[in-house]
TORKOL-4160 file (C-alpha; in steps of 0.2 Angstrom, whole numbers, padded with zeros to 4 digits, m for minus):
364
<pt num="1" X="0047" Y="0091" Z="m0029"/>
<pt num="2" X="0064" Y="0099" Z="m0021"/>
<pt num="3" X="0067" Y="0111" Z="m0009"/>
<pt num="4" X="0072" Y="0129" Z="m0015"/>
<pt num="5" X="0074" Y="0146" Z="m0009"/>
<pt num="6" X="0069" Y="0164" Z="m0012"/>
<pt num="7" X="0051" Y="0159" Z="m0019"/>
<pt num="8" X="0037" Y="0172" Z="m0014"/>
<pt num="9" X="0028" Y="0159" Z="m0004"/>
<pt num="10" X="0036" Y="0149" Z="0012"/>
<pt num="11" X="0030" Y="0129" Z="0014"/>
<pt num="12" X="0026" Y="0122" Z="0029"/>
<pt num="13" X="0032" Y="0106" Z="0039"/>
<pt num="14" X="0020" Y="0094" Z="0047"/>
<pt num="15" X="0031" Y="0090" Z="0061"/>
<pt num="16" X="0028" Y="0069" Z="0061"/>
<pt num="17" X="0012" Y="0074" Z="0052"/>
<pt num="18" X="m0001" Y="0082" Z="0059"/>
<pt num="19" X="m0008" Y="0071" Z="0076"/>
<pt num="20" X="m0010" Y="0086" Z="0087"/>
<pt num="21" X="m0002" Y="0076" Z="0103"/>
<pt num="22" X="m0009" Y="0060" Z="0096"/>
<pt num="23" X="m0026" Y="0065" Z="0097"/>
<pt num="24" X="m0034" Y="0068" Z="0080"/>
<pt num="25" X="m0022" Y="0054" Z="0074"/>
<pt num="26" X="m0007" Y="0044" Z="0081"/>
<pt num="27" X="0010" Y="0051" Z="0079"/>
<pt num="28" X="0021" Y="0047" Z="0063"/>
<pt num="29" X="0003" Y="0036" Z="0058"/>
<pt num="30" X="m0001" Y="0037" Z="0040"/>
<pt num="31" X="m0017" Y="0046" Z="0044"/>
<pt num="32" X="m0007" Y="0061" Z="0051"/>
<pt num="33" X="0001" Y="0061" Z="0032"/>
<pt num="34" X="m0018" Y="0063" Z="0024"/>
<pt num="35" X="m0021" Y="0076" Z="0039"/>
<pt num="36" X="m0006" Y="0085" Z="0033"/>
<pt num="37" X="m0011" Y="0084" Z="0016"/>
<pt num="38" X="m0029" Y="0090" Z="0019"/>
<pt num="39" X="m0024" Y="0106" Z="0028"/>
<pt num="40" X="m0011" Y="0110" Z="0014"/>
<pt num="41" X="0006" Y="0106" Z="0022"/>
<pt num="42" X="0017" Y="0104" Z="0009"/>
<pt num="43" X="0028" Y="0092" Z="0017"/>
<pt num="44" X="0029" Y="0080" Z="0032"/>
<pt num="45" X="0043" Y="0076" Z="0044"/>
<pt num="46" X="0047" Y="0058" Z="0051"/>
<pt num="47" X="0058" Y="0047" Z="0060"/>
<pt num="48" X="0065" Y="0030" Z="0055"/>
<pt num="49" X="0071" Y="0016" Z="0069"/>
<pt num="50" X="0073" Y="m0004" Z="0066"/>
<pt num="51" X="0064" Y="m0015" Z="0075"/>
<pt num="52" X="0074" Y="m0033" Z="0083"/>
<pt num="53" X="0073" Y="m0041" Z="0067"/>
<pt num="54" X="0079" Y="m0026" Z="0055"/>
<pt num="55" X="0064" Y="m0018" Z="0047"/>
<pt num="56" X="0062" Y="0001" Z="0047"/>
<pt num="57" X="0050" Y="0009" Z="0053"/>
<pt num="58" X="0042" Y="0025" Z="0059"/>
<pt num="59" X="0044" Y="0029" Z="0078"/>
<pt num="60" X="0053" Y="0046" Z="0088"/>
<pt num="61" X="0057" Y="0038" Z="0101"/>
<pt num="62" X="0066" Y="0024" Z="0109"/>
<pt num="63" X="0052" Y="0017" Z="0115"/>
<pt num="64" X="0034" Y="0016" Z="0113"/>
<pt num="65" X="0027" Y="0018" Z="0130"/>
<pt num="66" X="0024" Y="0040" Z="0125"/>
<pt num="67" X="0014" Y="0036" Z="0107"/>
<pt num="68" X="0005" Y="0017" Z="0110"/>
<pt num="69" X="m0004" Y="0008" Z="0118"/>
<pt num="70" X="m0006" Y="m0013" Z="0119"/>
<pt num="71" X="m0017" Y="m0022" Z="0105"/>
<pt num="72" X="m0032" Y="m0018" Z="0119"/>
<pt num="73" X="m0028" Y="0000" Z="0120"/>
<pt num="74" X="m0024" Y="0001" Z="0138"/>
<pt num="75" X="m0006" Y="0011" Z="0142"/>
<pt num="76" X="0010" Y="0001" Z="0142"/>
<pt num="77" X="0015" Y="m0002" Z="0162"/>
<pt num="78" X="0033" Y="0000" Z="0156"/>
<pt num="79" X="0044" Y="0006" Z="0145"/>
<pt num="80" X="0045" Y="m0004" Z="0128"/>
<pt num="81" X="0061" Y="m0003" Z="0117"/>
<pt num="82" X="0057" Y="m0002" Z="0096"/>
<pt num="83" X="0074" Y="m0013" Z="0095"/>
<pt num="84" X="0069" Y="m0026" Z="0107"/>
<pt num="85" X="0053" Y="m0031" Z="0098"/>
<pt num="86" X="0052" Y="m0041" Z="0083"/>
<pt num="87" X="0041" Y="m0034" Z="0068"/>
<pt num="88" X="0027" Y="m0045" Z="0070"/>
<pt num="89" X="0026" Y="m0041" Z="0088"/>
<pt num="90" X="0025" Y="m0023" Z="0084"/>
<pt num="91" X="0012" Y="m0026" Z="0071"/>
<pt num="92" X="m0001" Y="m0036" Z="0081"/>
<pt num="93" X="0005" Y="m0030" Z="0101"/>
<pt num="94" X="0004" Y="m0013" Z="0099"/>
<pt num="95" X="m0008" Y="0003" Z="0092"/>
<pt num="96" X="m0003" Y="0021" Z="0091"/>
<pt num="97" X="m0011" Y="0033" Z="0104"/>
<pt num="98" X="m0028" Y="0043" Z="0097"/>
<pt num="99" X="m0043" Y="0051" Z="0104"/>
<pt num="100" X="m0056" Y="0038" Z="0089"/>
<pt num="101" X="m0052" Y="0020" Z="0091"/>
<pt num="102" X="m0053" Y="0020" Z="0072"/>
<pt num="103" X="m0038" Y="0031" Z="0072"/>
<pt num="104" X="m0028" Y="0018" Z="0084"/>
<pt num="105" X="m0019" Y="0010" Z="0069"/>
<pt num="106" X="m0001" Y="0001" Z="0070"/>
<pt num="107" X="0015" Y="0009" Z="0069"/>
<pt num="108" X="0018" Y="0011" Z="0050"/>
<pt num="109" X="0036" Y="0002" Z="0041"/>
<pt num="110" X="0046" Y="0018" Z="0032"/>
<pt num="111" X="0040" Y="0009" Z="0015"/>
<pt num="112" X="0022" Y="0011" Z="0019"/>
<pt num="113" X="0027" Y="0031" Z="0026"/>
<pt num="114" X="0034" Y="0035" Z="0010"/>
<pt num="115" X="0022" Y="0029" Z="0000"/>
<pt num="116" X="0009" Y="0037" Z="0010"/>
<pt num="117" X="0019" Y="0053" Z="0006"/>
<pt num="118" X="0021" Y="0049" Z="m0012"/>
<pt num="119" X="m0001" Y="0047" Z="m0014"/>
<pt num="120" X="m0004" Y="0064" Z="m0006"/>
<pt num="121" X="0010" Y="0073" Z="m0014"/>
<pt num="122" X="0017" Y="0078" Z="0001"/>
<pt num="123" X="0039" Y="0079" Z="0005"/>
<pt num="124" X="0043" Y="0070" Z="0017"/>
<pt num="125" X="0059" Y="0078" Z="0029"/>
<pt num="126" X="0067" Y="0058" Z="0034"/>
<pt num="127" X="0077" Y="0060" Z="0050"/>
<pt num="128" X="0087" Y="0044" Z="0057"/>
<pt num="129" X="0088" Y="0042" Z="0075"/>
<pt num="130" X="0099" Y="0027" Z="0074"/>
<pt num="131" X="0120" Y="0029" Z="0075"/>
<pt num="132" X="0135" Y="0018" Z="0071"/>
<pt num="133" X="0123" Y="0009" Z="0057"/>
<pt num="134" X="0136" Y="0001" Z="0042"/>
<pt num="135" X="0134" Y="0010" Z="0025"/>
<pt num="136" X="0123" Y="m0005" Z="0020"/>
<pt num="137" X="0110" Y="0002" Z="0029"/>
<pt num="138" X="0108" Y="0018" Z="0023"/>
<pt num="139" X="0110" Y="0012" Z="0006"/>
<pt num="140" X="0096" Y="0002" Z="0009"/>
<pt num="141" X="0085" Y="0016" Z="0016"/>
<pt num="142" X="0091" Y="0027" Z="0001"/>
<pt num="143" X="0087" Y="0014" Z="m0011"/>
<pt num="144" X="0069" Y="0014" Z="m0004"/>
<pt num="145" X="0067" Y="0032" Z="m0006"/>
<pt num="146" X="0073" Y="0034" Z="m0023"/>
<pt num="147" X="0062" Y="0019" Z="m0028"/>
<pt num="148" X="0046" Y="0028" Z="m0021"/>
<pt num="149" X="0050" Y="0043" Z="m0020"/>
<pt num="150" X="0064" Y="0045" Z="m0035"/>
<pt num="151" X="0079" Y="0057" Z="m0033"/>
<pt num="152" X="0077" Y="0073" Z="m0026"/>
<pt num="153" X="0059" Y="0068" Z="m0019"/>
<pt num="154" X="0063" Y="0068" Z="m0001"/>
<pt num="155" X="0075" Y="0077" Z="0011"/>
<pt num="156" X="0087" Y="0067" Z="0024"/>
<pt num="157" X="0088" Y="0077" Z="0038"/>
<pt num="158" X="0093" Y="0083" Z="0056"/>
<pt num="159" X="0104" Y="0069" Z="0059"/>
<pt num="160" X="0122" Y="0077" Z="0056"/>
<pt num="161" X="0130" Y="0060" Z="0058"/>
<pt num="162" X="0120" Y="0052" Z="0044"/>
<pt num="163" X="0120" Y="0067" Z="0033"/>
<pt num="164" X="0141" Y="0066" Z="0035"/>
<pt num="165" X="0139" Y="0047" Z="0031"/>
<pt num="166" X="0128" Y="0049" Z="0016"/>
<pt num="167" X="0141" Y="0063" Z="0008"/>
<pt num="168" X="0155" Y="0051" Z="0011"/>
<pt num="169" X="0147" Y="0035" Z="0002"/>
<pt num="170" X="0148" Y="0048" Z="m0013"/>
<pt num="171" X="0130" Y="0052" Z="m0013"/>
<pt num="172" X="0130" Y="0070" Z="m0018"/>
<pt num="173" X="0111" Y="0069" Z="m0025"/>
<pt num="174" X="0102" Y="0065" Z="m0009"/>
<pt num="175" X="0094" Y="0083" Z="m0003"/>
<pt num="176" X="0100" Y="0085" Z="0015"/>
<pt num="177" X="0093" Y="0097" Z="0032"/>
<pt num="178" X="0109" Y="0102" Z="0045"/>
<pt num="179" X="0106" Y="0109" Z="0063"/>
<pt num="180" X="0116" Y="0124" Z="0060"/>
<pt num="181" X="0118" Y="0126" Z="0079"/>
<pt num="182" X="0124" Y="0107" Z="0079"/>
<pt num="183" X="0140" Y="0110" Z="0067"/>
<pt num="184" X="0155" Y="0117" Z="0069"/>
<pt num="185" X="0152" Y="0134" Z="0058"/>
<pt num="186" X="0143" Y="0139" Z="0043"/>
<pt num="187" X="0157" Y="0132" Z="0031"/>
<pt num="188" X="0153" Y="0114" Z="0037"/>
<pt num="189" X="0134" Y="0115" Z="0037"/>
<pt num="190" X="0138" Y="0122" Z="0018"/>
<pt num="191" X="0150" Y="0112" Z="0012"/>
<pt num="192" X="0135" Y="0097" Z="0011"/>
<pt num="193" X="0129" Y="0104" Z="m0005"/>
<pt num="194" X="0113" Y="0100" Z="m0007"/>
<pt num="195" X="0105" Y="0106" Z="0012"/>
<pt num="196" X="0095" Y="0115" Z="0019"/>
<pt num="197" X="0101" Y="0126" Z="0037"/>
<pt num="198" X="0089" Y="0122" Z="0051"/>
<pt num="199" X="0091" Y="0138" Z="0061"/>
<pt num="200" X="0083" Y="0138" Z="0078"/>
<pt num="201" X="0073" Y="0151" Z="0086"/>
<pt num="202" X="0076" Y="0146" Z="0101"/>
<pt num="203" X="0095" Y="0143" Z="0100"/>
<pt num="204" X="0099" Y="0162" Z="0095"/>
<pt num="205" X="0094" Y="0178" Z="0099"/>
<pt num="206" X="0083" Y="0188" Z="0084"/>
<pt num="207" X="0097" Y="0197" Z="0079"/>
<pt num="208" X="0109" Y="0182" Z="0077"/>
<pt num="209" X="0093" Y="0173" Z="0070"/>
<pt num="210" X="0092" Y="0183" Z="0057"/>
<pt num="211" X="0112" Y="0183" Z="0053"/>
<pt num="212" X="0111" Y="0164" Z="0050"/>
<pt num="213" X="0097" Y="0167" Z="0038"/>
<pt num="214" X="0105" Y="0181" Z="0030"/>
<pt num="215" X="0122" Y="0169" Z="0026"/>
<pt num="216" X="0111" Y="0155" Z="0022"/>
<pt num="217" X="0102" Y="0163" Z="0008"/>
<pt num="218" X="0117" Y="0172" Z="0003"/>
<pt num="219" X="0125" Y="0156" Z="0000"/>
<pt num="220" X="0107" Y="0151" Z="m0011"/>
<pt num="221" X="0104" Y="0139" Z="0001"/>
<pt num="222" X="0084" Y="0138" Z="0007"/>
<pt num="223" X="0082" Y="0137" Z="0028"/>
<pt num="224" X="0071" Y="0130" Z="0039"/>
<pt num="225" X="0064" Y="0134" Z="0058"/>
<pt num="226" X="0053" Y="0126" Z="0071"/>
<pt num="227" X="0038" Y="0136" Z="0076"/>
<pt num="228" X="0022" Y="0131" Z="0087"/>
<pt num="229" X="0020" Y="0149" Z="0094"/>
<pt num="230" X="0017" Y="0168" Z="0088"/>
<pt num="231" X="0035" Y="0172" Z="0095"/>
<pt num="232" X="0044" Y="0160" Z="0084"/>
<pt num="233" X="0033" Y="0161" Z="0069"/>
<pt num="234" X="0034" Y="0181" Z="0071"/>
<pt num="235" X="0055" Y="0178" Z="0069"/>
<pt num="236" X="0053" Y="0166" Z="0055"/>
<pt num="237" X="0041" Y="0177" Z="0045"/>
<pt num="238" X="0052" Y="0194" Z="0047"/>
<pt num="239" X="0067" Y="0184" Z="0043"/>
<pt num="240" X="0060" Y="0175" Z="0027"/>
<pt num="241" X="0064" Y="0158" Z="0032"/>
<pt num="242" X="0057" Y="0145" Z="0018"/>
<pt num="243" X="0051" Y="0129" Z="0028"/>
<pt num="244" X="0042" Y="0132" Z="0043"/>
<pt num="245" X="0040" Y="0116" Z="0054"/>
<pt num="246" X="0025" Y="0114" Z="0067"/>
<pt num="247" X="0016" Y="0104" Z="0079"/>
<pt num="248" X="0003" Y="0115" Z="0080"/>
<pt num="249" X="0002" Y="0129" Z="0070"/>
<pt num="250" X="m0010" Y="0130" Z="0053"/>
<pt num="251" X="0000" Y="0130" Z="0034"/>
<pt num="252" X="m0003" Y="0146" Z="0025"/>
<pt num="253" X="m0020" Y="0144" Z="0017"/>
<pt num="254" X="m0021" Y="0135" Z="0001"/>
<pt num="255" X="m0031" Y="0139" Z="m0016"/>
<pt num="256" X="m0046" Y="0131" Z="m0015"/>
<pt num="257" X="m0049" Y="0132" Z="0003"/>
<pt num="258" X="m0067" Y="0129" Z="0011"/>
<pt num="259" X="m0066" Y="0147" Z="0019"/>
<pt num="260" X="m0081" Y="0144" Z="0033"/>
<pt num="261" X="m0077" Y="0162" Z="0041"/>
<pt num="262" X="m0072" Y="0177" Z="0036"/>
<pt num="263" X="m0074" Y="0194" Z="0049"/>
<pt num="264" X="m0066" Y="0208" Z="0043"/>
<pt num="265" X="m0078" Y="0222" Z="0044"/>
<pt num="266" X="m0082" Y="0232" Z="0059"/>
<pt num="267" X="m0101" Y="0224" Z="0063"/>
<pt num="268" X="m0092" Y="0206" Z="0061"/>
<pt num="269" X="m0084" Y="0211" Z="0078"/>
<pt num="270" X="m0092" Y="0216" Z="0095"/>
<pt num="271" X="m0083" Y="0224" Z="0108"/>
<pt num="272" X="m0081" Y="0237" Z="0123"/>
<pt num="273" X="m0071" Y="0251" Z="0112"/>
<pt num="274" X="m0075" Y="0262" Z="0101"/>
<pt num="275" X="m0071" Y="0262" Z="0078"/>
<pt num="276" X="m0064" Y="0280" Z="0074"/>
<pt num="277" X="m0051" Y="0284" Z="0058"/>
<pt num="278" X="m0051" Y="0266" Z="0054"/>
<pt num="279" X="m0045" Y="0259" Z="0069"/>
<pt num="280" X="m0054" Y="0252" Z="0085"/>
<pt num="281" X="m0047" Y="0259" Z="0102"/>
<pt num="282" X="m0050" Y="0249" Z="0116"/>
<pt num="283" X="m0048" Y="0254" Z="0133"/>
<pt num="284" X="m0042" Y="0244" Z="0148"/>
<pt num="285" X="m0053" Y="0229" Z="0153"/>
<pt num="286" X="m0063" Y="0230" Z="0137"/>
<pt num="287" X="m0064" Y="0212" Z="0125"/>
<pt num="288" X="m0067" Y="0211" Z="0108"/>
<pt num="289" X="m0073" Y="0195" Z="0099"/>
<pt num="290" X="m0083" Y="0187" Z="0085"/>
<pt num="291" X="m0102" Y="0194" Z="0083"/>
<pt num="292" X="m0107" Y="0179" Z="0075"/>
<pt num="293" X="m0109" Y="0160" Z="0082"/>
<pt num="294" X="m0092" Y="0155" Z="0081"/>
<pt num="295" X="m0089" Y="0140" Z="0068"/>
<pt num="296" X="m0084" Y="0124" Z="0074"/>
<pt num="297" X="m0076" Y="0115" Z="0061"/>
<pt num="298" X="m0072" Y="0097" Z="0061"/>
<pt num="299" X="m0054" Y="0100" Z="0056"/>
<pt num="300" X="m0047" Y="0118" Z="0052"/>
<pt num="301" X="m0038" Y="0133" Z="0055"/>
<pt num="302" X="m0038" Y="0148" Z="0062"/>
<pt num="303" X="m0030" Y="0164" Z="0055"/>
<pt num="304" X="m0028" Y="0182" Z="0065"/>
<pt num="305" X="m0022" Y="0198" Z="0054"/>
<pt num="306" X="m0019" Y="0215" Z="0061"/>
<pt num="307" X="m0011" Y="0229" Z="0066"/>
<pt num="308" X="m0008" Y="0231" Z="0086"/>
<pt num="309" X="m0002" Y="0241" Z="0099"/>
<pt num="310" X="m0004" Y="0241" Z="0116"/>
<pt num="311" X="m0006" Y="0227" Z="0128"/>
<pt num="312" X="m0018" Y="0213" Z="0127"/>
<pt num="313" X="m0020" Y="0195" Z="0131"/>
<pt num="314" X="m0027" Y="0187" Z="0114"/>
<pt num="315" X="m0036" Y="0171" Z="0113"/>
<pt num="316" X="m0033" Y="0161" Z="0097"/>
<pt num="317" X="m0040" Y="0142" Z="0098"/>
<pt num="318" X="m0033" Y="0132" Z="0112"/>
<pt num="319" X="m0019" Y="0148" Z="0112"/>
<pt num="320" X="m0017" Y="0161" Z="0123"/>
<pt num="321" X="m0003" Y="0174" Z="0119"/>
<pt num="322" X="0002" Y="0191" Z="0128"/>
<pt num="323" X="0005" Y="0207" Z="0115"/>
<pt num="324" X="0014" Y="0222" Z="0121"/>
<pt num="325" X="0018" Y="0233" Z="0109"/>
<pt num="326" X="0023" Y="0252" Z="0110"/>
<pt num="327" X="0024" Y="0255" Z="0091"/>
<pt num="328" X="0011" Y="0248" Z="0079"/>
<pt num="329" X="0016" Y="0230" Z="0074"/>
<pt num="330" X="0007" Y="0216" Z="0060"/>
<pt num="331" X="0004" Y="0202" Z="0068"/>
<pt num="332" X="0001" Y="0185" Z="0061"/>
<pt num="333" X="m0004" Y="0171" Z="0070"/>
<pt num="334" X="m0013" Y="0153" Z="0064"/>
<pt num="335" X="m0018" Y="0140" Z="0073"/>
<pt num="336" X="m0025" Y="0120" Z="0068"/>
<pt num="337" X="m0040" Y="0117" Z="0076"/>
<pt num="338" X="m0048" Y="0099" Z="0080"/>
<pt num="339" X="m0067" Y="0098" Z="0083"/>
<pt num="340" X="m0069" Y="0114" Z="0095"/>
<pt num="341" X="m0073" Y="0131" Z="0093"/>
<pt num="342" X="m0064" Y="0144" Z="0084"/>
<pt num="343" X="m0063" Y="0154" Z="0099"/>
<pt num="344" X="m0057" Y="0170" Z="0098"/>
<pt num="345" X="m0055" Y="0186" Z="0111"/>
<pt num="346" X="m0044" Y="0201" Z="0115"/>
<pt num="347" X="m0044" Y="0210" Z="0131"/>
<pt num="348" X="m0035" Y="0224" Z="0133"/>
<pt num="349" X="m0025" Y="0224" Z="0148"/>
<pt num="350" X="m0020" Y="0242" Z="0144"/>
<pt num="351" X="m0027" Y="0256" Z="0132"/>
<pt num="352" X="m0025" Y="0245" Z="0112"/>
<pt num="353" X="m0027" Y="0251" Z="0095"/>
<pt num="354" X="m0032" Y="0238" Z="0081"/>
<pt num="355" X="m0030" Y="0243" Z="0062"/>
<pt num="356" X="m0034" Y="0232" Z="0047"/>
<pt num="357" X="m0042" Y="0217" Z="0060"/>
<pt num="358" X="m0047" Y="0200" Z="0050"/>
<pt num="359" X="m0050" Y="0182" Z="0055"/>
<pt num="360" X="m0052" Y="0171" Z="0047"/>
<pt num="361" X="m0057" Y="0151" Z="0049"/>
<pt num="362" X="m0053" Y="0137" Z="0035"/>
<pt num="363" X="m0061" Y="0122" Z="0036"/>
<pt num="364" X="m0052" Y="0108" Z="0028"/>
């Protein structure tokens, strides 16, 4: 399980599993890596610190006062460093944030994460927050990997220091992701070997996002990029990025998937406009929206395909984006959803045309 480039099919990144603001499950908990899984993520990006006494585990940030609580659930009353708390005061002082008390579970050492990973199938993206650690540590963390995950399971990433590091100790095997806007040029994200090039969307403009992809895969090297909106995952699908790492945003649905909607004839739709040549015009102030009772999955996504143009505000789930388009576009947006509605509207702020409309909703 390795990353490559220039397959027909891009893979999606559960960005520290899929928690939805640590409501549907803590952040970087394992039951964020069996969400991730169940939607069909094919991999899963988390963060390593050490705790006082030395043991990794699975925390963003320096503290834990963001994504925990107390033992009793109640919010911390100050900031409380991950390297100023011994294991076991970790273990039984503190629960990561979630909306279900059953969901509130302890934050998780890097060998229980990875073994998570290695039962769902899932890649996990390991980024180290820590600097200045001695070799000894990363051999250590490596070792881990490569004993639950074996060589090539797993991808080091982000960290440009550690990935520097790891190269120097002579470990050319280990599968790297760089921050291309984080190095010095192209020639040192590449000179890594085995990496992926993490190209923002928000770092470059579209044209210059598009040249970093264009040399990256030029150079047969696979590339990654963050998206949690319809802008950036519009960039990363015209460019052909292969990972796409969300927050938010539903993977690309799977085979097999419980599809619990699927409104892509006319009828499926009601609205204020009219259907003529194939294409519904709507004029200015007129909705469109699902005719049935929308579908309310437990856990699930929600897809949008069409052609547009025009201006409209467009509800998707709990987004709500802004198209203004002069020429005719395909859009593609997809959104997770947690136990609400899979709402869905267009208004027309100005005359639209829609072509080739389809929503869809998976439940997972």
């Amino acid at each position: 399980m390795s990353v490559s480039t220039g397959g027909a099919s891009r893979r999606f990144i559960a960005h520290r599993g899929v928690h939805l603001g640590g409501t549907i499950a803590g952040e970087n908990s394992l039951e964020a890596v069996r969400l991730a899984r169940r939607a069909g993520f094919a991999c899963v990006e988390t963060d390593i610190r050490l705790t006082a006494d030395g043991v990794p585990v699975v925390m963003h940030d320096e503290t834990l006062d963001r994504t925990a609580t107390d033992g009793c659930g109640d919010d911390l009353a100050s900031p409380v460093h991950v390297a100023e708390v011994s294991f076991a005061q970790l273990r039984d002082g503190f629960r990561l944030k979630a909306r279900d008390a059953l969901n509130r579970t302890p934050v998780p050492t890097l060998e229980e994460y990875l073994r998570e990973c290695a039962a769902n199938g899932l890649l996990p993206f390991i980024e180290i927050k820590l600097h200045d650690e001695p070799p000894a540590f990363y051999r250590r963390v490596l070792a881990m990997a490569d004993d639950i995950l074996g060589h090539g399971g797993y991808v080091i990433t982000s960290n440009g220091e550690a990935n520097r590091i790891i190269r120097w100790m002579g470990r050319d095997d280990v599968p790297l992701m760089d921050i291309r806007h984080q190095a010095v040029d192209f020639g040192d994200v590449a000179s890594l070997g085995d990496v992926t090039v993490a190209i923002s969307t928000a770092r470059y403009t579209r044209e210059e996002h598009a040249d970093h992809v264009a040399q990256a895969r030029a150079a047969g090297l696979p590339t990654e990029a963050h998206a949690d909106d319809i802008d950036a995952l519009a960039i990363a699908t015209a460019h052909g990025v292969d990972l796409i790492s969300t927050d938010v945003l539903a993977p690309d649905v799977a085979s097999g998937t419980r599809i619990a909607l699927l409104a892509q004839d006319p009828d499926a739709f009601v609205h204020g406009g009219r259907w003529a040549e194939g294409e519904l015009q709507l004029p200015a102030g007129a909705a469109l929206t699902l005719a049935s009772p929308t579908p309310r999955p437990g856990f699930g996504g929600l897809f949008l395909r069409m052609e547009f143009d025009g201006e409209a505000m467009v509800t998707l789930g709990r987004q709500r984006f802004h198209l203004a388009e002069q020429q005719p576009r395909r859009i593609r947006h997809q959104v997770l959803l947690d136990a609400e509605p899979a709402s869905f509207t267009i208004t027309a702020s100005n005359r639209c045309r829609i072509r080739g409309l389809e929503v869809t909703v998976a439940e997972y």
